[in-house]
BAFISE-525353 format. One record per residue (C-alpha): residue in one letter; x, y, z. Coordinates in steps of 0.25 Angstrom, whole numbers, plus 5000, padded with zeros to 4 digits. Example, Ala and Ser with C-alpha at 12.3 -4.5 7.8 and 13.67 -1.06 7.14 Angstrom:
A504949825031
S505549965029
//
This chain:
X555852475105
X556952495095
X556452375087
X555152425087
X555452545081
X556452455071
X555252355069
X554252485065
X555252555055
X555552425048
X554052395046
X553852545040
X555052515031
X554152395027
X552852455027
X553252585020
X553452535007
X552052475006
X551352605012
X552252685000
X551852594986
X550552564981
X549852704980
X548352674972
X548152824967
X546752794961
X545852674959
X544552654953
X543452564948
X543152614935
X542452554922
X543552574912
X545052614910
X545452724901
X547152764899
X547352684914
X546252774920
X544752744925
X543752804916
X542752814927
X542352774942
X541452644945
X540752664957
X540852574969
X539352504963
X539452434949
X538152404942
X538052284933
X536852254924
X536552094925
X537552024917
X538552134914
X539852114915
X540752254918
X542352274917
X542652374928
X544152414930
X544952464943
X545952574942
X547252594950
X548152704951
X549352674956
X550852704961
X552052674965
X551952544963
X552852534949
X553052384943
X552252324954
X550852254953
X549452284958
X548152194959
X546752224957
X545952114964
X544652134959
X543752044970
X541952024969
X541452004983
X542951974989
X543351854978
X544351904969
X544051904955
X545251954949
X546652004951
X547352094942
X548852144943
X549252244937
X550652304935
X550952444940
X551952494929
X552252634936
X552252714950
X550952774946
X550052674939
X548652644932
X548152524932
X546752454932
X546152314932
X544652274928
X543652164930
X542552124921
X541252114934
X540052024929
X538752074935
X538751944941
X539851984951
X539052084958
X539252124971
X540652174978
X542052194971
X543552254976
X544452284968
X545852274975
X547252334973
X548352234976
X549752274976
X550452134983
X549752104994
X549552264997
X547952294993
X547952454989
X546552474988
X545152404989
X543952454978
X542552404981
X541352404972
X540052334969
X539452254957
X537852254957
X537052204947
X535652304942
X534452234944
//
């Protein structure tokens, strides 16, 4: 019973740090970045016209996670398409990444925040194409 209890409290020392770090305050799918802020909110249902080609951007907001990394894993029907890391310089930081989406990659994307092997948060929108 005593190692139980030992087993347990060692595992929360373990556990606590990883529940305590990587807070995402905000994040959002936006069409452009101004001073490290969205300048507006993308729906979950992005129109292309035929041939078009759009630069969308995904924001985070986050802390306590000074000099460490983050990726955005930006994935089109669950094949990764890109992975950005991005620096986080203080406890409370802004950062974004974006990707250029051809109207010929309609259909599902994610957008996934990475710190190590830790995902923090999962974004889903569509592509669709006007007929």
């Amino acid at each position: 019973m005593r190692f139980l209890l030992l087993c347990s409290i060692f595992l929360g020392l373990l556990l606590t740090p990883l529940l305590t770090i990587a807070q995402v305050q905000r994040s959002q799918l936006t069409s452009n970045i101004n001073e490290r802020e969205p300048v507006d909110t993308l729906t979950e249902d992005i129109t292309l016209a035929p041939g078009e080609v759009r630069k969308v951007f995904f924001f985070t907001h986050i802390s306590d996670l000074a000099n460490q990394q983050i990726t955005h894993r930006w994935l089109y029907q669950g094949d990764e398409k890109a992975a950005v890391n991005l620096h986080i310089g203080s406890d409370n930081w802004r950062t974004y990444s974006s990707k250029m989406i051809p109207s010929y990659w309609a259909g599902e994307w994610q957008v996934q925040v990475w710190y190590g092997d830790l995902q923090l948060i999962t974004h889903n929108f569509t592509v669709t194409v006007e007929q």
